[in-house]
TIKESE-166545 format. One record per atom (N, C-alpha, C): x, y, z; residue in three letters. Coordinates in steps of 0.05 Angstrom, whole numbers, plus 5000, padded with zeros to 4 digits. Example, Ala and Ser with C-alpha at 12.3 -4.5 7.8 and 13.67 -1.06 7.14 Angstrom:
# residues 2
526448865156ALA
524649105156ALA
526449345156ALA
525749555142SER
527349795143SER
525850015157SER
This chain:
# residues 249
501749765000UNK
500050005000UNK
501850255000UNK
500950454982UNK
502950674979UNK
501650875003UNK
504450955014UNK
503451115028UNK
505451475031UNK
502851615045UNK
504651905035UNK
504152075057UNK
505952275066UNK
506352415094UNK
505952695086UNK
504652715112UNK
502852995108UNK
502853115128UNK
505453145147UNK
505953245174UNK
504553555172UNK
505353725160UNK
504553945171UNK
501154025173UNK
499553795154UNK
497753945161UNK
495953665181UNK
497353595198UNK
496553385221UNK
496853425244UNK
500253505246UNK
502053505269UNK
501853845281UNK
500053885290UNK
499054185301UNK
499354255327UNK
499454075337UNK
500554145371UNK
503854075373UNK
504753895355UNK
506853865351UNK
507753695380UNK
509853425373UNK
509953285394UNK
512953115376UNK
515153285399UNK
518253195397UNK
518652885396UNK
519552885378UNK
520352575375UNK
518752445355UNK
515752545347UNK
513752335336UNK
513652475312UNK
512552265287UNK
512052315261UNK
509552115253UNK
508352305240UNK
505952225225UNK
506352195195UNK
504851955191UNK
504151885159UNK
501851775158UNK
500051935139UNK
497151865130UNK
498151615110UNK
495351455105UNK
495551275090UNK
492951245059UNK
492851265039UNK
489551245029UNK
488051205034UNK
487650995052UNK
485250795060UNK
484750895093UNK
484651195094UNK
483751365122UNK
484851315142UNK
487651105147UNK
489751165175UNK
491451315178UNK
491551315207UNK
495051595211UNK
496151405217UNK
498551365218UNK
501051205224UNK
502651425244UNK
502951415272UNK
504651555289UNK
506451405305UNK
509551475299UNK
511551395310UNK
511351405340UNK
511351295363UNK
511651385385UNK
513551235401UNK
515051475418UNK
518551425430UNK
516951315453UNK
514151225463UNK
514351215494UNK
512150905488UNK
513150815509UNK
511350565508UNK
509550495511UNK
508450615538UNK
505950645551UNK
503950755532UNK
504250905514UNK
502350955490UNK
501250655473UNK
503350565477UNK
502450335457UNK
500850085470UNK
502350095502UNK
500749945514UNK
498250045523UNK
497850235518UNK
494550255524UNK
492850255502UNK
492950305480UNK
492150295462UNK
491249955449UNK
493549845464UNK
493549505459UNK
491049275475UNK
491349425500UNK
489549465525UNK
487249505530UNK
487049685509UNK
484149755509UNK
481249535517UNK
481849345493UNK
479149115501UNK
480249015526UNK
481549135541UNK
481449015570UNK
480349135590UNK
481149395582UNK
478849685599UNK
476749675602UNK
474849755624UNK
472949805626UNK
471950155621UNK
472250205600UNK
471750325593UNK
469050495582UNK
467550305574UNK
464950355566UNK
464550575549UNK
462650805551UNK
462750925524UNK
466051115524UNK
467051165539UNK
469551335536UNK
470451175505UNK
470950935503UNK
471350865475UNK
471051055452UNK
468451095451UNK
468251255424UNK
468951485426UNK
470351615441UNK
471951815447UNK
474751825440UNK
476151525428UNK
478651455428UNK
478651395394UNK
480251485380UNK
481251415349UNK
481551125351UNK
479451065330UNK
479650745323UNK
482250665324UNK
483250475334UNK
485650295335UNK
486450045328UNK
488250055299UNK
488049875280UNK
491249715283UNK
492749765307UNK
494449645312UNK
497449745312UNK
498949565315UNK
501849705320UNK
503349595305UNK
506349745294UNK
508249645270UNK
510749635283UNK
512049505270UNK
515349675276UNK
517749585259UNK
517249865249UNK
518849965228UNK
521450125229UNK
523950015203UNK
526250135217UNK
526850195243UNK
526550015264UNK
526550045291UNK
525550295313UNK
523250295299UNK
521150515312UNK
518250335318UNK
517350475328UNK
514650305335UNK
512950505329UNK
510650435311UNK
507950655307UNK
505650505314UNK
503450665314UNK
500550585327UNK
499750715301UNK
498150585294UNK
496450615277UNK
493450645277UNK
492750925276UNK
489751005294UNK
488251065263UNK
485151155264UNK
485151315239UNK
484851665236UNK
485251675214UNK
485951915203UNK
483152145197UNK
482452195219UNK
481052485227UNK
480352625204UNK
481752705181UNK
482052855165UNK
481552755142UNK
481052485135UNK
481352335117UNK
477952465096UNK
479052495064UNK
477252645046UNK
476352855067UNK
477552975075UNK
476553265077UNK
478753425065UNK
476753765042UNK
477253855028UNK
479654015042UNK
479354135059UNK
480354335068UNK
480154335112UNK
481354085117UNK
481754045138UNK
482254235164UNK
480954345182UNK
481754495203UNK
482054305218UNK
484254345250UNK
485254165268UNK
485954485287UNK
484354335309UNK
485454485336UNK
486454305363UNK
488254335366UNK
489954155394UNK
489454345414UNK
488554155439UNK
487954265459UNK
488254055488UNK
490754165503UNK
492253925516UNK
490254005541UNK
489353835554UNK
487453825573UNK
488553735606UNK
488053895627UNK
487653705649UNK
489753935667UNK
490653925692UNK
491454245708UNK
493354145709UNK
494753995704UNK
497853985706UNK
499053735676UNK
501353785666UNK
502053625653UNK
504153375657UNK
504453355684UNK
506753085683UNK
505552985705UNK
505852685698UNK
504552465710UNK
505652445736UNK
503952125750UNK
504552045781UNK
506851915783UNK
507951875765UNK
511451825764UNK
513351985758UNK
512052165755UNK
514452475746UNK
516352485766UNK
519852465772UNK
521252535791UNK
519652845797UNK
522152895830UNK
521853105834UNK
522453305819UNK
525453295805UNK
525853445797UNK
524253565768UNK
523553345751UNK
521953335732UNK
519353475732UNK
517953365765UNK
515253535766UNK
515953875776UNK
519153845787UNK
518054215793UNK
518654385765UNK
520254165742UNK
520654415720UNK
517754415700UNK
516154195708UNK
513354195694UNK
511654415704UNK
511654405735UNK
510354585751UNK
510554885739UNK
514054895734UNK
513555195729UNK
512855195700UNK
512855085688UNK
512755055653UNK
509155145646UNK
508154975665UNK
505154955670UNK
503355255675UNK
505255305698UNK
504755505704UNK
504455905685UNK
505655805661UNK
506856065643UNK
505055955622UNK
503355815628UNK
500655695601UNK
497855715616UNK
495955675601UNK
493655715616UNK
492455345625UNK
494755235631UNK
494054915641UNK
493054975674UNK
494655125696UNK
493255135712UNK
490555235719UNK
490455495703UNK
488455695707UNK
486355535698UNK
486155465672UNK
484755405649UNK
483655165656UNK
485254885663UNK
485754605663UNK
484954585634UNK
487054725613UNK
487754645590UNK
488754815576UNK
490254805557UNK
492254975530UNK
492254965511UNK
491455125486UNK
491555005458UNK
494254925455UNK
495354785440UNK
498254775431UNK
498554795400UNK
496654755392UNK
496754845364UNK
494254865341UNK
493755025329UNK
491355045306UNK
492155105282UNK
490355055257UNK
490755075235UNK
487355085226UNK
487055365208UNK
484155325204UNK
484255525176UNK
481655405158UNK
483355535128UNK
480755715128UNK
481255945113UNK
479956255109UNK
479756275080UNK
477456115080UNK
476256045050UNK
475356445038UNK
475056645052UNK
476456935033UNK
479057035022UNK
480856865041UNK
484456865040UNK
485156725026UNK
483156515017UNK
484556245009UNK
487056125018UNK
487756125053UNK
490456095062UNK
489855945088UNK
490755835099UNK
490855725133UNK
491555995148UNK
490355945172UNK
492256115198UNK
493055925207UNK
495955845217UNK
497355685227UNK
498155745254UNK
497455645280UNK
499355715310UNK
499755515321UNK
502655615316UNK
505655465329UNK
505555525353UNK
507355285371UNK
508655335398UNK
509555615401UNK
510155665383UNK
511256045396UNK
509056205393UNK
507356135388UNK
504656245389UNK
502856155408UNK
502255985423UNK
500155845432UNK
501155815467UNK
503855845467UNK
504555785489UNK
504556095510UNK
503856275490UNK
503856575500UNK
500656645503UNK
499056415504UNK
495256565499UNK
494756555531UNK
493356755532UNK
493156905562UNK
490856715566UNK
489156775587UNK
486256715589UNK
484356825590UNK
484757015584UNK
483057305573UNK
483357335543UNK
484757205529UNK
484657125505UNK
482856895489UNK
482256745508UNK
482056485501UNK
480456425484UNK
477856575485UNK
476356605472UNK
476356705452UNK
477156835441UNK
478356985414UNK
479756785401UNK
481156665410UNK
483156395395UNK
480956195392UNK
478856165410UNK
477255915392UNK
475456005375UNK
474456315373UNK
472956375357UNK
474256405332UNK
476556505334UNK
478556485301UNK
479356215296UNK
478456065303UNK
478955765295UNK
475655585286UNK
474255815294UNK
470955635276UNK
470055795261UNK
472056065253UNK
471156315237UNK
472556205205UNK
471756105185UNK
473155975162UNK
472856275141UNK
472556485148UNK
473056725131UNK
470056805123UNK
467656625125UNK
465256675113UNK
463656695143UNK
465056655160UNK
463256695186UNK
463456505207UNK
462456605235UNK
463356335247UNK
461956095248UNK
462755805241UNK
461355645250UNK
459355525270UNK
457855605267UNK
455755615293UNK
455155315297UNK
453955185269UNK
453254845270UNK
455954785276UNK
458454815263UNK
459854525276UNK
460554565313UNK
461854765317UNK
460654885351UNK
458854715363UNK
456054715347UNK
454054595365UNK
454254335365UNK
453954195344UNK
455653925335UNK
457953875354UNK
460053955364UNK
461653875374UNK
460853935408UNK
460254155413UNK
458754095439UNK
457553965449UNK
455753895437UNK
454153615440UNK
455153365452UNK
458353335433UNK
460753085436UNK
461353175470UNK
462253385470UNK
462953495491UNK
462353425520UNK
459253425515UNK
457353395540UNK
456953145545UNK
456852995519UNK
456852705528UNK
459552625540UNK
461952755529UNK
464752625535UNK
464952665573UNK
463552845579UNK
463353005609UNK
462352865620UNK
459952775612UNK
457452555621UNK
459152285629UNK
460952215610UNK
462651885617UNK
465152045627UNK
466252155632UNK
468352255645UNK
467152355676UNK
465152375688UNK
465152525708UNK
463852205720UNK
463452045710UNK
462551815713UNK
464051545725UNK
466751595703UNK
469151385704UNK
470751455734UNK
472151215732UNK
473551245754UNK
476050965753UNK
476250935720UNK
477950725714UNK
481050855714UNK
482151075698UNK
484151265682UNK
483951515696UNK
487051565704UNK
488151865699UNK
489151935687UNK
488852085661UNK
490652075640UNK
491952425643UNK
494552435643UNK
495652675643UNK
496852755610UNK
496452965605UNK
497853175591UNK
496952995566UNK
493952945558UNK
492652865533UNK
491553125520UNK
491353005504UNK
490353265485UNK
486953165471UNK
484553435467UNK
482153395455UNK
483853485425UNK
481953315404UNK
483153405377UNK
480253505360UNK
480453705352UNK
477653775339UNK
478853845306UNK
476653685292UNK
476753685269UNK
474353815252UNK
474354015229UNK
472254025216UNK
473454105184UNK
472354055169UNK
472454165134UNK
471254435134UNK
472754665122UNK
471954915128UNK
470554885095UNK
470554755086UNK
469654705057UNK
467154525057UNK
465454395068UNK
464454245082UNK
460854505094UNK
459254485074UNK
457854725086UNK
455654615099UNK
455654365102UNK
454054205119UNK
453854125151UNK
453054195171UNK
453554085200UNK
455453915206UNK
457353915221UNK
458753625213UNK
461653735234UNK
463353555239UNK
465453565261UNK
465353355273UNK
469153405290UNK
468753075305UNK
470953135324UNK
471353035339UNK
473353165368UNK
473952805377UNK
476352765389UNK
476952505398UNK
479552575417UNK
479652355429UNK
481752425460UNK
484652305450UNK
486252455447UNK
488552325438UNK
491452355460UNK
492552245451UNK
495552225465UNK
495852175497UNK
496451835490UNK
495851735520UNK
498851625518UNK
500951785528UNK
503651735544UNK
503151635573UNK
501251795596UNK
501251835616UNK
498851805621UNK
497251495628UNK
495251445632UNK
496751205671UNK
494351255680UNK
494751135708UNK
493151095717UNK
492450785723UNK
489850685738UNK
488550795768UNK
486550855767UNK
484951035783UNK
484950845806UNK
486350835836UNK
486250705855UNK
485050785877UNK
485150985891UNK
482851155902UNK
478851115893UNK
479451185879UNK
475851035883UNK
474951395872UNK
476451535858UNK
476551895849UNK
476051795823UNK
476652105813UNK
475852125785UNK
478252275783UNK
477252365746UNK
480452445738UNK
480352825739UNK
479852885763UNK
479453175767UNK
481153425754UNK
482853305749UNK
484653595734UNK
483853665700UNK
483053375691UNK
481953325666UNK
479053515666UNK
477053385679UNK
474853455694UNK
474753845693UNK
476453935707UNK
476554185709UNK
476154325680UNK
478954225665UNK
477854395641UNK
476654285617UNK
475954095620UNK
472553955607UNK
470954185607UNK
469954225632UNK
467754315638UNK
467554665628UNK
470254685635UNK
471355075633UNK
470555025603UNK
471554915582UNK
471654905548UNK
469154865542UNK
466854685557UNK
464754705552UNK
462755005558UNK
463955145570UNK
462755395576UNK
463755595549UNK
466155485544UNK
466955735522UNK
465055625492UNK
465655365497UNK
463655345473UNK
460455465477UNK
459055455495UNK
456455525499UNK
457155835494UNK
459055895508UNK
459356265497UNK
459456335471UNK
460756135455UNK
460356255427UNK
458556155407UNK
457156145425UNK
453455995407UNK
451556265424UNK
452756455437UNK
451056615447UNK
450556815427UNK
């Protein structure tokens, strides 16, 4: 099967070490340096998970190639004309229950100069195309890692604004996902997953209702032993579901 790489308009939050390759037949192929990604993904039919599932990119298995190992999920983007992608790393802190000390205090402060505490979440990266420009707006790490929280709102509305206005249906469409995802998340008490990211997808070419959001990047997942929930996650769930309801006002 021929296959062909299409990093830049995938890899939007951008993640050191990893490489993406789309495939024809609607998969991503992502390299990943950490293991624990792969073992959960492998895992899965062992989870009790229940609907959180359909919250997770189909998972079609693992390779390893030239001595790399990829997961092979599918491809979000797949026939869409004109693909938008917004990364949005979720949850009030980003390094896990095994983080050394030293590790968790340079996360702490790292965390702290983003809107992960405030927020309990961060864009890390968007790409959304301005069908009057005929061009993408593209934001990079040197962009995203500077958005206040008095901004925040402004950055998701220029990300459902495709040059003809803002998307109001896919917004509502995706809120929807949203509330259900809240609904089985405030519910569970299997996973703590740190420093994952929501991925929202829509065709700014696409003038029909339509979008799709899925929970990606599980490096740092940890079985829930306490009898809790995954509260830092939780926090800015709920905060993002308010911004979305704000811009349907």
């Amino acid at each position: 099967m021929e296959e062909h790489k299409q990093l830049e308009g995938i890899a939007v939050g951008g993640h050191g070490g990893s490489a993406l390759v789309q495939t024809p037949d609607g998969k991503l192929k992502k390299r990943v340096n950490n293991p624990p990604e792969v073992n959960f993904y492998e895992s899965l039919s062992k989870k009790n998970l229940g609907d959180g599932i359909n919250f997770i990119p189909k998972f079609y298995g693992s390779e390893q190639t030239d001595g790399s190992t990829w997961i092979v999920i599918e491809d979000l983007t797949f026939q869409k004309q004109k693909p938008c992608i917004l990364d949005i790393k979720m949850g009030t802190q980003s390094f896990g229950e095994d983080a050394k000390a030293e590790k968790k205090e340079a996360m702490i402060a790292k965390d702290k100069l983003t809107t992960t505490v405030v927020l309990g979440q961060r864009i890390t990266g968007c790409r959304s195309w301005n069908i009057q420009k005929g061009e993408y707006l593209k934001l990079g790490k040197d962009v995203t890692k500077k958005i206040k929280a008095e901004e925040y709102t402004k950055y998701l509305h220029d990300f459902f604004d495709n040059g003809e206005g803002l998307r109001k249906d896919v917004i509502a469409i995706l809120l929807a996902e949203l509330k259900k995802f809240l609904t089985w998340q405030e519910s569970q008490s299997v996973i703590r997953v740190y420093s994952s990211s929501l991925l929202f997808v829509y065709d700014a070419m696409n003038k029909e209702p339509h979008g799709a959001v899925k929970w990606i990047d599980f490096a740092h997942v940890f079985d829930i032993k306490d009898g809790g929930h995954d509260e830092g996650f939780l926090v800015g769930l709920r905060k993002l579901i308010v911004y979305f309801e704000n811009l349907l006002k």
